[in-house]
C-alpha positions as CSV (number, residue, x, y, z in Angstrom):
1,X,0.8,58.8,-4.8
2,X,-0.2,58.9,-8.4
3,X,-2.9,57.0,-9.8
4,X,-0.8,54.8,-12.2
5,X,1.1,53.7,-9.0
6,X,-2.1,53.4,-7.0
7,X,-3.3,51.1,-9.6
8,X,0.2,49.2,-10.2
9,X,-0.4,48.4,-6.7
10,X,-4.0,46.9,-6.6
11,X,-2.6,44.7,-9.1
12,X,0.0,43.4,-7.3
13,X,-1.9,43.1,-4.1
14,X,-4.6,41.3,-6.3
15,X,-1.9,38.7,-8.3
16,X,-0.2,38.0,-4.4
17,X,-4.0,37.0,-2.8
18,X,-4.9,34.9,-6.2
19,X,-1.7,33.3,-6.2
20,X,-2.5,30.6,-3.1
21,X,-5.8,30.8,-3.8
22,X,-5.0,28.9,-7.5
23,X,-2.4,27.1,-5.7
24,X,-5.2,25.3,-3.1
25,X,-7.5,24.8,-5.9
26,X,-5.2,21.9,-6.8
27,X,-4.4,20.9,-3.3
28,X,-7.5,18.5,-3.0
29,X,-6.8,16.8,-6.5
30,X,-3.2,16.0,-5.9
31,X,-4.4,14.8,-2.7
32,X,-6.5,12.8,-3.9
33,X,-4.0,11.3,-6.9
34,X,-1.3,10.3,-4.1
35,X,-3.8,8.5,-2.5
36,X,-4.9,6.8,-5.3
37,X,-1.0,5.5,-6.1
38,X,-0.4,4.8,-2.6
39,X,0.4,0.9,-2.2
40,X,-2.1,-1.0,0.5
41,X,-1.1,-1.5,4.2
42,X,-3.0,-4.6,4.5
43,X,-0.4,-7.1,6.1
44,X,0.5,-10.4,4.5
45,X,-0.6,-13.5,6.1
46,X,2.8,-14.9,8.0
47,X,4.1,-18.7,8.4
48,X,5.8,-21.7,6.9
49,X,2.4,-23.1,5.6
50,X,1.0,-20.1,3.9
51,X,3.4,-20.8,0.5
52,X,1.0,-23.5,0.2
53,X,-2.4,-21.7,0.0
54,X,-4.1,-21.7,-3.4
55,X,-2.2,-18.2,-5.2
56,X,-5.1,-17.1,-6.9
57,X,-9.1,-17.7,-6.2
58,X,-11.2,-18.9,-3.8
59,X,-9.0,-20.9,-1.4
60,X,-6.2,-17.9,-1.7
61,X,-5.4,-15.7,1.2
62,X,-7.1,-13.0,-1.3
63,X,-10.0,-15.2,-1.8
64,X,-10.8,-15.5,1.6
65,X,-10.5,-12.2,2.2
66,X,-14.0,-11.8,0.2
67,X,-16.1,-14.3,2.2
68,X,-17.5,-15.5,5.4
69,X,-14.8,-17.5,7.6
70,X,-17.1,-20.8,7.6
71,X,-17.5,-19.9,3.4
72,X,-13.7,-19.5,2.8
73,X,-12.9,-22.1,4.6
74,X,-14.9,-24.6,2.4
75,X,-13.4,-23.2,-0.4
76,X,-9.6,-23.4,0.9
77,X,-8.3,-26.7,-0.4
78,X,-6.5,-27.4,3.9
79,X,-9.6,-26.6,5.6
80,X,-12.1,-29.0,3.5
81,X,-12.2,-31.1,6.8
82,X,-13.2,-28.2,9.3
83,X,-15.9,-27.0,6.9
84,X,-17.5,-30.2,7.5
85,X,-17.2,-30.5,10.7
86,X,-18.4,-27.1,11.4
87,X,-21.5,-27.8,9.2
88,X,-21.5,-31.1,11.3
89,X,-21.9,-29.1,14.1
90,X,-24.8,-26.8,13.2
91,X,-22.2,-23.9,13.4
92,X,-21.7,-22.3,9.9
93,X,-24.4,-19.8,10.1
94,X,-23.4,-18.9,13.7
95,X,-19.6,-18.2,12.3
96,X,-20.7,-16.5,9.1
97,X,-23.0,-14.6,10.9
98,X,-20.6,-13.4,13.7
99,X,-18.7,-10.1,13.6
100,X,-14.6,-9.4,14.0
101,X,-14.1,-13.0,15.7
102,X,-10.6,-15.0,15.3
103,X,-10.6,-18.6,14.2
104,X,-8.1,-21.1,14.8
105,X,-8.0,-23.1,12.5
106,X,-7.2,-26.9,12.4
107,X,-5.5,-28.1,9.1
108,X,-7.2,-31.1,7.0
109,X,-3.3,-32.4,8.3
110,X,-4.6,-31.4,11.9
111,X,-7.5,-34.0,11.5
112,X,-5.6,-36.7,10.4
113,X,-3.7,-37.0,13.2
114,X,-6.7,-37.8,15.1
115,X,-7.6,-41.6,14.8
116,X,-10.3,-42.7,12.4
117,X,-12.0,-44.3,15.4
118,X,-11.2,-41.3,17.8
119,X,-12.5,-38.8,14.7
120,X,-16.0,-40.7,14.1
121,X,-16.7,-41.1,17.2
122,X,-16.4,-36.9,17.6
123,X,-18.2,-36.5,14.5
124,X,-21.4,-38.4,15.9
125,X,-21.4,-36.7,19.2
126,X,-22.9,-33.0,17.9
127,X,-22.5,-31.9,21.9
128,X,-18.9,-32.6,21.9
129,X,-18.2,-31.8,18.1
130,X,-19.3,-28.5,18.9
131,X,-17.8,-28.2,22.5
132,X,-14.2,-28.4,20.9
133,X,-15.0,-26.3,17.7
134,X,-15.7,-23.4,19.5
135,X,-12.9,-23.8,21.6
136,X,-11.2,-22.9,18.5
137,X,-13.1,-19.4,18.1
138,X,-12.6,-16.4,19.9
139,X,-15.0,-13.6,20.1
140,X,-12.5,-10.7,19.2
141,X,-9.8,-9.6,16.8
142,X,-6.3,-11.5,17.7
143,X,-3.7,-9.3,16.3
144,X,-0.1,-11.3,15.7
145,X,1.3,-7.9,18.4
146,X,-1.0,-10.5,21.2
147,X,0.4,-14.0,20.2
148,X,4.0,-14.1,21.9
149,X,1.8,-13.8,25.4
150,X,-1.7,-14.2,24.9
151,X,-4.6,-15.5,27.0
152,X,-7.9,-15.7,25.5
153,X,-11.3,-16.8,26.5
154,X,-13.0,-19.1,23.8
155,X,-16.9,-19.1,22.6
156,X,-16.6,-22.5,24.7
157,X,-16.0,-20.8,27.7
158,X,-12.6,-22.3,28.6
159,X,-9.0,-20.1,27.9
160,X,-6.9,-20.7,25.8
161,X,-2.8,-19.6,25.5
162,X,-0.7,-18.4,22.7
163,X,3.0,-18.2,22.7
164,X,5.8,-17.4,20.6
165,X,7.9,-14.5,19.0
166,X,8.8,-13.6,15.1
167,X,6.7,-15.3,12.9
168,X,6.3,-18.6,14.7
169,X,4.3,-19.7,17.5
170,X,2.4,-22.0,19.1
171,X,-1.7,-22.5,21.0
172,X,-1.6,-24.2,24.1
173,X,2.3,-25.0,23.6
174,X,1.2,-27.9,21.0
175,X,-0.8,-27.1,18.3
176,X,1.6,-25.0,16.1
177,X,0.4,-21.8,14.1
178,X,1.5,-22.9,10.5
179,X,0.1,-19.5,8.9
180,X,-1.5,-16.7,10.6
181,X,-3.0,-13.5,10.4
182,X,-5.5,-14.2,6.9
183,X,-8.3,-12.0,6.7
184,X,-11.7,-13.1,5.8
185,X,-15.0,-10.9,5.2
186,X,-15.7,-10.7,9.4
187,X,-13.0,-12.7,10.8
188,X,-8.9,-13.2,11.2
189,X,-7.7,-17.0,10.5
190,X,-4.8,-18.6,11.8
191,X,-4.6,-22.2,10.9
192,X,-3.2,-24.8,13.0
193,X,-1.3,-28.2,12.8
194,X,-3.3,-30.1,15.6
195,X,-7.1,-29.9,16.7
196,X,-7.4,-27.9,19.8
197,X,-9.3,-30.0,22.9
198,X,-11.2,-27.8,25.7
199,X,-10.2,-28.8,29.2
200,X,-12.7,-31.3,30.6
């Protein structure tokens, strides 16, 4: 073989190896760019009630997504009445503090269908104020997959029972879930129409 052809041929072999090798250079980037254009998984919060959340700020399901559970619920305009109970209580540090738990959470509406007299009464006893708060609270992540059949075991110690299918269900088959799944900064929300009361 001549040396012209020996040398064609180096070439060849050369552009053939360099070829991929240019090609992966730019593997990584465009990697990277699809990622960066790719739209967020997060799920939406579900449930007749969540049309009704603040759309933008604090109280928002975007909002809370930034702060503490005990902290967005103060700011979110339905659950003014919970966030003084649970400061009532002695129990916003303990829920602020507390990692990947699942709140459920009783409306302002949910209060009110307590009686005033019923409601005080509650609000002066800090033993039983906090006996059926944390009956509300449950020490892991409650995905909506666990609702239509769940069974959970409560920071008060006593269970409590989810049911359902779609997007609508109900605790204890009473206390309806009027919008689920909202993500705060260590915690998943699922507000409720009626205050939840531990067995006695």
């Amino acid at each position: 073989m001549s040396s012209h052809r020996i040398r064609m041929s180096a070439a060849a072999i050369t552009a053939v190896v360099a070829l991929p090798l240019s090609l992966g250079a730019f593997a990584p980037q465009a990697f990277a760019d699809n990622a960066a254009s790719s739209p967020s998984s997060t799920p939406s919060p579900f449930g007749p009630g969540c049309s009704s959340l603040p759309h933008s700020g604090k109280g928002s399901a975007t909002g809370m997504s930034k702060e503490r559970v005990a902290t967005a619920a103060a700011n979110n305009p339905k659950l003014t009445k919970l966030a003084l109970a649970l400061k009532d209580a002695g129990l916003t540090a303990k829920l602020n503090d507390a990692k990947h738990i699942t709140v459920f959470a009783p409306t302002n509406a949910a209060f009110d269908k307590i009686s005033k007299m019923q409601l005080a009464g509650l609000l002066k006893d800090k033993a039983q104020l906090k006996k059926v708060l944390t009956y509300h609270v449950v020490d892991k992540t409650i995905t909506p997959s666990e609702l239509p059949n769940g069974s959970f075991k409560t920071l008060q110690g006593s269970m409590l029972k989810t049911s359902g299918s779609g997007t609508s269900f109900k605790v204890n088959d009473r206390a309806k879930i009027v919008c689920g799944d909202i993500k705060t900064a260590n915690a998943t929300v699922y507000l409720v129409d009626t205050v939840l009361m531990p067995p006695s």
